[in-house]
Phi, psi and omega in degrees: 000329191281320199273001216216355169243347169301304191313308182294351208286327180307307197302297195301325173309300197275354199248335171283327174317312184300283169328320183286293183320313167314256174000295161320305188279346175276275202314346153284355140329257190327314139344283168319293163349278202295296213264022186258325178278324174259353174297285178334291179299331170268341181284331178280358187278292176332296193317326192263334165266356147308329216229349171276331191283326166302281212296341171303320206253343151306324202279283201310324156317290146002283179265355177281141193225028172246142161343158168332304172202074166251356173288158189268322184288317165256007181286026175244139357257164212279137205290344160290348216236107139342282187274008187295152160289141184302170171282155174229140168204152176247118190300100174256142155287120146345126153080339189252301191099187205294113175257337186196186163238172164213132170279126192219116159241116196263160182223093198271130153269119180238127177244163169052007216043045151264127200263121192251343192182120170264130169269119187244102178249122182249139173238130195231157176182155193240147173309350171282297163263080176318314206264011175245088180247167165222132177259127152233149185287104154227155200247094203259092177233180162292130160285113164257178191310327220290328159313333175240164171294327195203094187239120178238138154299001199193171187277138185209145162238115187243119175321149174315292180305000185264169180211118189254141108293056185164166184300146199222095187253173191194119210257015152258196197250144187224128151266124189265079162279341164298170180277139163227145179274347202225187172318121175235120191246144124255136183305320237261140167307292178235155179213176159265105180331023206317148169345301173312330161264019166101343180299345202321300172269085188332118154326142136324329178261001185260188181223117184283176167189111191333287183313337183231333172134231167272114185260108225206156179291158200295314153213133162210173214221141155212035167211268164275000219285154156252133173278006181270358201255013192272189158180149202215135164096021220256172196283184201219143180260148164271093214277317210299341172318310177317301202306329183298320208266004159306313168287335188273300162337278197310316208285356196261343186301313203265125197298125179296187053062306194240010176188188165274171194262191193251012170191199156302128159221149183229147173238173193316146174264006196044037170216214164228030139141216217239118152267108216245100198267082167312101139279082178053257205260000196236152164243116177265114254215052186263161155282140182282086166272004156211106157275153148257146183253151215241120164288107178243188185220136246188135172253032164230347163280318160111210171279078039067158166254126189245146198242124185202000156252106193316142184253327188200143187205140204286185205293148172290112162263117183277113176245155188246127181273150180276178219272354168307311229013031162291133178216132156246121178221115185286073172194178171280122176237139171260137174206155215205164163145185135296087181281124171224111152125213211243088174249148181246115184222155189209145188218142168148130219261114199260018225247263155261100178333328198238011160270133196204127194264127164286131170251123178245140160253130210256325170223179171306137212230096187207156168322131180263325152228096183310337188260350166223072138050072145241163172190176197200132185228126168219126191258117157271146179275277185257268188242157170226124185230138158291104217275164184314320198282018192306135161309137139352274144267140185240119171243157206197104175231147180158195158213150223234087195279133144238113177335286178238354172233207204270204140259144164151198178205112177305182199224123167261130191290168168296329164284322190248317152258067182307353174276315205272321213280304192277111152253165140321265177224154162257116178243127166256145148208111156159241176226154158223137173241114155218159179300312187236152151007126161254130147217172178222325162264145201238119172232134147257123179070240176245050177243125180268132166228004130191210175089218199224099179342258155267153196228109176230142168243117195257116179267185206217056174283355137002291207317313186318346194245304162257072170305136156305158179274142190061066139266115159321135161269158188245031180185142136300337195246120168331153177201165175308136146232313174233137171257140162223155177262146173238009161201000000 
């Protein structure tokens, strides 16, 4: 009997012993789970008190009415101190109270002592898991022209032959007969069609009416347009803004009084004006002291005499720009080159109130590393035109402002200048802003006769994620351009 409770006592012994390890390894299992489960719930967590440390610091954007970072509430760390420690702050829940924290580390990217762009990187994490945190990147700049192919002041019409690639805006009424792969915006609900725009015989899709004419949508099509890409009724660009960051130039250009300026100023030459070479950081500089002239056509002057092909011009001066590369020159400039790195120019005589400086381009404008962040931003005070003498093929990369007048190329005849009237081709890459009518090409009826054959336009939106200083903006208020997480 003794041998035989010995014996079941051994089963209980051995089969709980057994039970219990199960039992151990399940509720460490279950253990295991559960705080694997709350790891989890805290990493996603983290990520939404990450994304609270962005909107604290959208809002201070927003609402700042001091420097970047001269405020006491995000004004840490100060945009002098390298080594300063990141800001911390802490995160509650309605009804919980505090679950985690999040951390900003803020960044200015400044050219010119101009804040071209902020980097904000927030790390979120809840007190419970410290070590299941999350970073997010973002990258806070203005949207400028550079986002788009085109922003015009004024009714425009684009040919059956054009292929527009980018977004394309207009604060007058636009016929889009080119293909555009992107957006085509207008302020206007409706505008009225004129001869001039091809209207001579009221379109099908527009509505005449005696009183007012050709009545025509805000964007419409009679060819290639895609009408799903249109929007009509769109916010109004401000051209008059520029003329302000014109004067904000000249003031950093022109050496003050108690120190030197942040870039090149050049002043009137007292002739007519300036032929301006980009060799990459340098510019070589003669004066134009005899021009010759051309009858040209305009379609807000009619016929004129124009004086745009240089005859004769003085000795080369070389100046080397500095990591600014802001240049302002109060004169008429032709101009051509290679651009490496980030130049900002401006034209325009801030001098005499009823004097307005002309930009001619004269030769190709192009990248020196089209793929390493160079750009070129050039503001005409009054027209930036393509000169008669222009090549054949013509490239042209930057963006290209004409202020109170156009972009564009006048229209010379074929008869009387067959070397001048006929190009080949025109390539943009980038933007053109203009005030008045783009035009490059010349038809009577649909016979080309002069200007540039074929035309493509490519916009850069690059440029847009590392702008140059004084690239127009089409907004004041910073906004996200790129979000990323990096861990």
């Amino acid at each position: 009997m003794d041998s035989k409770r010995a014996f079941i006592l051994t089963y209980i012994l051995v089969f709980g012993s057994v039970f219990l390890v199960l039992l151990t390894a399940l509720l460490g299992f279950i253990l295991s789970q559960l705080k694997q489960t709350k790891h989890e719930l805290a990493y996603e967590q983290s990520l939404h008190i990450a994304e609270a440390g962005l909107n604290r610091y959208k809002w201070y954007l927003l609402h700042r009415e001091q420097e970047l970072f001269g405020g006491v509430e995000i004004g840490c760390p100060p945009s002098d101190c390298a080594s300063c420690a990141p800001c911390e702050y802490e995160f509650s829940l309605p009804g919980i109270g505090v679950i985690g924290k999040y951390q900003l580390d803020v960044v200015e990217e400044r050219a010119c002592g101009i804040t071209t762009s902020i980097q904000v990187t927030s790390t979120g994490w809840t007190n419970q898991f410290p070590d299941a945190d999350r970073i997010i990147r973002v990258r806070y700049i203005k949207p400028t022209v550079a986002e788009y192919s085109y922003i015009l002041n004024h009714n425009v019409w684009a040919g059956d032959d054009r292929v527009i690639m980018g977004p394309y805006h207009s604060n007058g009424g636009i016929r889009m007969d080119g293909q555009n792969n992107s957006f085509v915006s207008s302020e206007q609900e409706q505008w009225v069609c004129t001869d001039s725009f091809g209207c001579s015989s009221c379109p099908q899709e527009c509505s005449y009416s005696w009183s007012q004419g050709c009545l025509c949508s805000g964007v419409f099509t009679t060819a290639n347009g895609n009408e799903n890409l249109f929007r009509i009724g769109v916010a109004h660009f401000d051209f008059e803004g520029i003329t302000i960051d014109l004067g904000t130039i000249k003031g950093l250009t022109k050496p003050p009084p108690a120190g030197q300026g942040k870039g090149l100023y050049l002043p009137p030459s007292n002739a007519y004006g300036y032929h301006v070479i980009i060799n990459q950081r340098q510019l070589s500089v003669r004066k134009v002291e005899r021009v010759s002239r051309v009858y040209a056509y305009d379609t807000d002057l009619g016929y004129f005499w124009e004086d745009s092909i240089i005859d004769r011009e003085g000795s080369a001066v070389n100046y080397n720009l500095n990591d600014c590369g802001l240049v302002f020159i109060e004169d008429n400039i032709w101009l051509q080159g290679t651009v490496s790195g980030k130049i900002t120019m401006a034209v325009a005589d801030l001098i005499s109130p009823s004097v307005t400086r002309n930009i001619w381009l004269k030769d190709n404008i192009t990248y020196l590393n089209p793929d390493n962040a160079d750009s070129l931003v050039v503001i005409g005070q009054n027209n930036v035109l393509i000169s008669p003498d222009s090549p054949n093929y013509l490239d042209l990369q930057g963006v290209f402002v004409a202020q109170t007048g156009h972009f564009g190329r006048n229209y010379y005849s074929p008869y009387s200048y067959p070397s001048y009237a006929k190009k080949e081709q025109l390539n943009i890459f980038g933007s053109i802003v203009s005030n008045g009518r783009v035009g490059t090409k010349w038809t009577s009826g649909s016979v080309w006769v002069s200007g540039y054959k074929e035309r493509q336009n490519i916009y850069d939106p690059t440029m847009s994620f590392n702008p140059p200083p004084f690239l127009p903006s089409i907004s004041e208020e910073f906004s996200y351009k790129k979000w990323e997480e990096i861990q």
